[in-house]
C-alpha positions as CSV (number, residue, x, y, z in Angstrom):
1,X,-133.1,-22.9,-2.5
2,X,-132.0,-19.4,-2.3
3,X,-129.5,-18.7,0.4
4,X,-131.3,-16.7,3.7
5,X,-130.7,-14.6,6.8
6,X,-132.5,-17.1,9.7
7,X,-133.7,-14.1,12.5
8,X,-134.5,-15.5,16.1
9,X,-134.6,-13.7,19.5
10,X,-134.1,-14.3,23.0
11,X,-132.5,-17.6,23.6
12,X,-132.2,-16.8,27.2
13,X,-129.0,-19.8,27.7
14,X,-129.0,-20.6,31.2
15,X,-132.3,-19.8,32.4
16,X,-133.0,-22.9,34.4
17,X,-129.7,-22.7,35.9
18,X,-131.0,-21.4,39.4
19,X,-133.1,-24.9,39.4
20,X,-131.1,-27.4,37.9
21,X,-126.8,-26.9,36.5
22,X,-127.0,-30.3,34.2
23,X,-131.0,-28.7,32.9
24,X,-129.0,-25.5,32.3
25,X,-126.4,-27.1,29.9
26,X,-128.5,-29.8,28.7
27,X,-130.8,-26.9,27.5
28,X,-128.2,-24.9,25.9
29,X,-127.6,-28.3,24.2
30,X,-130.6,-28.4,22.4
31,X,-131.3,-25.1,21.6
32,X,-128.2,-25.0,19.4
33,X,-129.5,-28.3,18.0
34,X,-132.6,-26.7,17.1
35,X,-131.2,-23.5,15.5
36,X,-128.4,-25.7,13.0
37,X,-132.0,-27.6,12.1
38,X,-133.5,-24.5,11.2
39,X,-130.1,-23.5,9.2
40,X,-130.2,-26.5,7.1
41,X,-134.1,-26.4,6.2
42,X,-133.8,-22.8,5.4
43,X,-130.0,-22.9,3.6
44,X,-129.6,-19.7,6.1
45,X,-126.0,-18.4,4.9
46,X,-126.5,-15.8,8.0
47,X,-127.9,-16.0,11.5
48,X,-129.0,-13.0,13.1
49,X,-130.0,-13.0,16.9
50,X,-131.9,-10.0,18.1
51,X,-130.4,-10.2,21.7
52,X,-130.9,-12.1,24.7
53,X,-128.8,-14.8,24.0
54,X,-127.8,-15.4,27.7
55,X,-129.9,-15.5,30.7
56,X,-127.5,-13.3,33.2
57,X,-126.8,-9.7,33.0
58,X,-123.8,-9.7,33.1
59,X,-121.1,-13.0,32.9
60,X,-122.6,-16.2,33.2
61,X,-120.4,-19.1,35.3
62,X,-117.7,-20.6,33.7
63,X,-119.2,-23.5,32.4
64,X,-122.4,-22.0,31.3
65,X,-119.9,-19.6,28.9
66,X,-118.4,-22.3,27.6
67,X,-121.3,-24.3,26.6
68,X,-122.2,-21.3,24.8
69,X,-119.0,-20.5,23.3
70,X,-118.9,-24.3,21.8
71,X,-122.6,-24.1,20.5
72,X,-121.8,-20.7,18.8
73,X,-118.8,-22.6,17.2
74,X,-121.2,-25.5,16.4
75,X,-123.3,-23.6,14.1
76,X,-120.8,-21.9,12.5
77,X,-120.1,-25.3,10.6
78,X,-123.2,-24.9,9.3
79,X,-123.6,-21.0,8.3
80,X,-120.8,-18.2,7.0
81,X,-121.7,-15.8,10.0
82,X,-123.9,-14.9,13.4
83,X,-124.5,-11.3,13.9
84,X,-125.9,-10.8,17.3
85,X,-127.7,-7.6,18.2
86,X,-127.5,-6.7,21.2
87,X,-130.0,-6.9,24.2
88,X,-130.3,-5.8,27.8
89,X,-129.2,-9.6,28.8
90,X,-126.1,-9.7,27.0
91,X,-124.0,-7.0,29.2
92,X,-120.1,-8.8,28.2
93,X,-120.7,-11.6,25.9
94,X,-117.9,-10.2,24.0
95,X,-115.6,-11.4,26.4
96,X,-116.3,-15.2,25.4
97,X,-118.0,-14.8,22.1
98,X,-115.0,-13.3,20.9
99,X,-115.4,-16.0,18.0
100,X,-114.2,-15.5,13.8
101,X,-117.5,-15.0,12.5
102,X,-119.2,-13.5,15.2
103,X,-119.9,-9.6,15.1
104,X,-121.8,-7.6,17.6
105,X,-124.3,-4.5,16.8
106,X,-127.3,-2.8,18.4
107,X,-129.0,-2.1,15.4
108,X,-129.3,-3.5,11.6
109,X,-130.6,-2.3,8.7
110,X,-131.9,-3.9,5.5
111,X,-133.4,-3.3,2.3
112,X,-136.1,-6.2,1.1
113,X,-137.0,-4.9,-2.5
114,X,-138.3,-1.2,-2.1
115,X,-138.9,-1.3,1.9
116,X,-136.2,-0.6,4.5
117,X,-136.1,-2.5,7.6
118,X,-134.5,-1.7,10.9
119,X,-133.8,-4.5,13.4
120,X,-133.1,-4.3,16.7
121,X,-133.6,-5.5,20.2
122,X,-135.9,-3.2,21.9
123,X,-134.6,-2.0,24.9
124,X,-133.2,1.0,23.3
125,X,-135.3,3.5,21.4
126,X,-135.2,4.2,18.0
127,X,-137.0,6.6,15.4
128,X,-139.5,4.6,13.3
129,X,-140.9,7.1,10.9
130,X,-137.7,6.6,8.5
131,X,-138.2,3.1,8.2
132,X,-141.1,0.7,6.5
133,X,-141.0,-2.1,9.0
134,X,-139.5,-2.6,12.6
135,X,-138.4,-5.9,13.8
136,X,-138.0,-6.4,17.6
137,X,-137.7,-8.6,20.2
138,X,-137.6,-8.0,23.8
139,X,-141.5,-7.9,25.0
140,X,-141.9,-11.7,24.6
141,X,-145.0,-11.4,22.5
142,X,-148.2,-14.0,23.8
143,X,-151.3,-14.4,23.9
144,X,-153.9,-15.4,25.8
145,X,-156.4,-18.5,24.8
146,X,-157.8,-18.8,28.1
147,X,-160.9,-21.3,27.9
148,X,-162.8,-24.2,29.7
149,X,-161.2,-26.9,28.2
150,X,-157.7,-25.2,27.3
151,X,-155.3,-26.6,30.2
152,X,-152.3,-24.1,28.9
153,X,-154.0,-20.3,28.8
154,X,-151.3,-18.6,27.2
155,X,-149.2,-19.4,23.9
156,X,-146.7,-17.2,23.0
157,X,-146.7,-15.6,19.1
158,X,-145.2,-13.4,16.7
159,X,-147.0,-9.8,16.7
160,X,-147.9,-7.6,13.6
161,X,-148.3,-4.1,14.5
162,X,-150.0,-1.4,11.6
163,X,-148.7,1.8,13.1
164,X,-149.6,5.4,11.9
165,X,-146.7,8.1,12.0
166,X,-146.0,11.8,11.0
167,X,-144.4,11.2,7.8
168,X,-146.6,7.9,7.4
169,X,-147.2,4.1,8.0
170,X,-145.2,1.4,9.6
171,X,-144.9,-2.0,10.5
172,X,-143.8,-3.4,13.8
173,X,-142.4,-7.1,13.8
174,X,-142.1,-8.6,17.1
175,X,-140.5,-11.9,17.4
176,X,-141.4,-14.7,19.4
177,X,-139.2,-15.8,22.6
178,X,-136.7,-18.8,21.0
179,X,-136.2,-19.8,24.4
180,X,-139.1,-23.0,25.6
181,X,-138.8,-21.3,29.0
182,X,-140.7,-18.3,28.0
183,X,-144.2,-17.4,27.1
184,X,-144.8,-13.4,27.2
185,X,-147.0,-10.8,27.8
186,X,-150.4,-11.4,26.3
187,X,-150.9,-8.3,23.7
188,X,-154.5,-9.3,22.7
189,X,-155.9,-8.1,25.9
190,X,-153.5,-5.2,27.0
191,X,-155.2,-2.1,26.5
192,X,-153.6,-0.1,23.7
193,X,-152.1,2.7,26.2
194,X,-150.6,-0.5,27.4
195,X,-149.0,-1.4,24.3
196,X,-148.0,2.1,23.4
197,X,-145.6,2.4,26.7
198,X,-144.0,-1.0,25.5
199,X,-143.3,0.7,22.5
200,X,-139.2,1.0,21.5
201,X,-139.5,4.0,19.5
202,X,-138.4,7.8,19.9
203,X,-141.4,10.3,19.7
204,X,-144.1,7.4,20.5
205,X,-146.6,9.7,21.9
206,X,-147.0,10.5,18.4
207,X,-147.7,6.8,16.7
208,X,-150.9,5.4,16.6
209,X,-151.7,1.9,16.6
210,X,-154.1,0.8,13.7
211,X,-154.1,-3.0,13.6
212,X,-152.3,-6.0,15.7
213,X,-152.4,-9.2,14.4
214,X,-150.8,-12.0,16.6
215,X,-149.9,-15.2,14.8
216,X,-148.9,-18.6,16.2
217,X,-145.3,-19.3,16.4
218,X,-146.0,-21.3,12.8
219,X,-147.1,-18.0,11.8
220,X,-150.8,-19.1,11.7
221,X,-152.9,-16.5,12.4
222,X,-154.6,-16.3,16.3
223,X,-156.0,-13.1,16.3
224,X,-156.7,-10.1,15.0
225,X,-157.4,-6.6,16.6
226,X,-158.8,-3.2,15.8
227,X,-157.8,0.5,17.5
228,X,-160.1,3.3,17.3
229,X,-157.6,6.3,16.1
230,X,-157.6,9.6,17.6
């Protein structure tokens, strides 16, 4: 198999901590177990994290750094690098990530045959009209399955925006929470002016939204919806 770049998106390490210290680290515990699974059964060479790692704004506790310091180290036996890009949770993770291996960025860009990407965290805004597809994080993509005989209403997804720009078309990737903690904000029934104020991009007031399309976190498809364009 060829080598690959494995993207995820808020981990969130140390959520449960105002609950439960031993849930906290026994949490952190398995998420790295879960991302050096994903490493091997995709022969990732690379990791790249599009931000959230930590819970806290700014420095976790002591022992909550360290767990993630050693679980950093853990999958780096199993992949060349981790490149995390930053997000509005991981305010000084320099200051115990500083790890061989480990780089830091707000923003990446690809090229994946003809189309360039740009990936970042979305909290920050950036143009999207000089790129062919937008991978995010941030909103915590869901959506809601609500139903008689459905005991959990809300699942969370990946979302597939078709956006509609000055200079052309776009597509908007927004990752799924990696964190079992989260669900997200249910995108199939927020009205599109809704969606558009979400949006990470510079100039938004002047993107349209064509199509969404939100896909279970196996990327089956859920759902599919329409906009009327202006």
């Amino acid at each position: 198999m060829e080598p690959r770049t494995l993207v995820i998106a808020e981990l969130h390490l140390g959520k449960p901590l105002i609950r439960d210290r031993k849930l906290s680290e026994q949490e952190i515990i398995q998420t790295f177990g879960r991302i050096r699974s994903l490493i091997n059964e995709y022969n990732s060479k690379e990791v790249l994290i599009l931000g959230d790692v930590k819970e806290q704004i700014g420095l976790p506790p002591k022992p909550v750094q360290r767990k993630i310091r050693h679980g950093f180290e853990s999958i780096l036996n199993h992949t060349d690098r981790v490149k995390i890009i930053k997000g509005n949770h991981d305010g000084r993770i320099e200051d115990f990530l500083d790890i061989e291996g480990i780089s830091f960025a707000y923003k990446e860009e690809r090229r994946v045959g003809s189309q360039k990407v740009v990936l970042f965290h979305g909290h920050k805004f950036f143009p999207v009209n000089t790129y062919d597809i937008a991978i995010t994080a941030h909103i915590h993509p869901a959506a809601n399955i609500s139903s008689d005989t459905l005991a959990v209403p809300i699942v969370k997804t990946w979302a597939i925006f078709d956006l509609i720009h000055q200079k052309g078309e776009a597509k908007w990737v927004i990752l799924p929470a990696f964190s079992p903690w989260i669900t997200g904000v249910s995108l199939n029934t927020l009205p599109k002016n809704d969606i558009k104020r979400l949006m990470p991009f510079k100039g938004k007031n002047e993107i349209e939204i064509k199509r969404l399309e939100l896909l279970y976190t196996d990327l089956t498809p859920l759902v599919e919806r329409s906009f009327s364009l202006l």
